[in-house]
C-alpha positions as CSV (number, residue, x, y, z in Angstrom):
1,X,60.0,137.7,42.5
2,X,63.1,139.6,42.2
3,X,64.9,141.6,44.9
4,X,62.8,139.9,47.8
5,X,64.2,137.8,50.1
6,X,62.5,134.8,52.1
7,X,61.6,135.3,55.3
8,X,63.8,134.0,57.8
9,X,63.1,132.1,61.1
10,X,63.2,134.6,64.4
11,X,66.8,133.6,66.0
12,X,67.2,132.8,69.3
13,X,70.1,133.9,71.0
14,X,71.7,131.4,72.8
15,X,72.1,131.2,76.7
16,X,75.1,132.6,78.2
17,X,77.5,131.0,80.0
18,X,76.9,131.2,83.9
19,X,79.0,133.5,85.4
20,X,80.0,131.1,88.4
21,X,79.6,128.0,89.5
22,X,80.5,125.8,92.7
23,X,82.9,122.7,92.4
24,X,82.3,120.7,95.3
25,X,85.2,118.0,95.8
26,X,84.3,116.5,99.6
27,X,87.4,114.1,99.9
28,X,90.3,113.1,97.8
29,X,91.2,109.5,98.7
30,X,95.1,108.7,97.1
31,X,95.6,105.2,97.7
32,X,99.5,103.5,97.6
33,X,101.8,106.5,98.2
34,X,104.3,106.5,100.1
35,X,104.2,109.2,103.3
36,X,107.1,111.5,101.3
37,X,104.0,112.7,100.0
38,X,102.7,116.0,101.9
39,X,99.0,115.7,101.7
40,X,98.6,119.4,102.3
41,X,100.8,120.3,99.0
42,X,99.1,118.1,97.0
43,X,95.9,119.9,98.1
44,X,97.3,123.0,97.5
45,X,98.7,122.4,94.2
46,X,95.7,120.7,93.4
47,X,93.2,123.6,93.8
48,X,95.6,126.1,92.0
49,X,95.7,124.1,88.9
50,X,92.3,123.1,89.0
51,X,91.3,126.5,89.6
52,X,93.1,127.2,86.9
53,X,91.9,124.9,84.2
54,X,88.3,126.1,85.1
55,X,89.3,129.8,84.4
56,X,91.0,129.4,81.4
57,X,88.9,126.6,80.2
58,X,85.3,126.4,81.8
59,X,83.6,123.4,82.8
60,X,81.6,122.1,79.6
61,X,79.1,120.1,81.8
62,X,78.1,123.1,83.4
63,X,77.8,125.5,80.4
64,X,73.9,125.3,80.1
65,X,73.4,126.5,83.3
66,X,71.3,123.6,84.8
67,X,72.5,122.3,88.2
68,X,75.1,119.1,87.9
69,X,75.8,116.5,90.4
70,X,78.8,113.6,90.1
71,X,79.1,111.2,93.2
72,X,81.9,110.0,91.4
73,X,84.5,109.2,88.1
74,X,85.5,106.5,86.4
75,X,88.1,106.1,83.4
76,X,89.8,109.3,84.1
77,X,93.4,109.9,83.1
78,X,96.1,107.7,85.5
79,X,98.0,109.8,87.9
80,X,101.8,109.5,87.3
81,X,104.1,107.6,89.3
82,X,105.6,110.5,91.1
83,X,106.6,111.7,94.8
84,X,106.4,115.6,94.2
85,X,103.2,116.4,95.8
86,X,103.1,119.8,92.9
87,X,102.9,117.4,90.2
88,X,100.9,114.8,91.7
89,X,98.4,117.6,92.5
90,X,98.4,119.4,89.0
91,X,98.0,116.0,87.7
92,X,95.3,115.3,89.9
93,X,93.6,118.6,88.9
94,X,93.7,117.8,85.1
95,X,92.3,114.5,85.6
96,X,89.5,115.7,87.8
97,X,89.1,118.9,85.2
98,X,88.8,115.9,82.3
99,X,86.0,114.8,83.9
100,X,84.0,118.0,84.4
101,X,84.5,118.0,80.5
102,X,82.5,115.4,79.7
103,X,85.5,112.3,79.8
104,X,85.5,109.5,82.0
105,X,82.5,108.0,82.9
106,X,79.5,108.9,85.8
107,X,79.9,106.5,89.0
């Protein structure tokens, strides 16, 4: 008939986003550099950037809300060759980041 219109399905609306979540990282193991390398900056700089990255970007793997454990990553961006503890620990942080994003693959 004219001027009807079907009836349309009920939407559901989607879940939100959770509001916080908890990244666990127990120990960072960095094999084969040489001791120019100040562990505690690289910590530092890698918890910056990482926090970072999940602030502007989120962690896709935990958008639904349900509760995700990783013992551990494989096939994650290399780490450049690099004695600057800042850019060994931003690169650290994106790599880790990649894999809270769905790349690499669960150990």
């Amino acid at each position: 008939m004219r001027g009807e219109t079907a009836p349309t399905a009920p939407t559901v609306p989607a879940a939100p986003a959770p509001s916080s979540f908890r990244i666990d990282i127990g120990e960072l193991v960095l094999d084969g550099f040489d001791a120019r390398v100040d562990p505690d900056r690289v910590r530092a700089s890698f918890e910056r950037e990482l926090t970072r990255l999940v602030a502007e970007r989120g962690v896709p793997l935990a958008a639904n809300g349900t509760p995700l454990s990783l013992d551990g990553l494989a096939g994650l961006p290399p780490l450049p060759r690099t004695t600057s503890p800042v850019r060994l620990g931003e690169a650290l942080a994106r790599s880790v980041h990649a894999g809270l994003t769905g790349r690499g693959e669960a150990r």
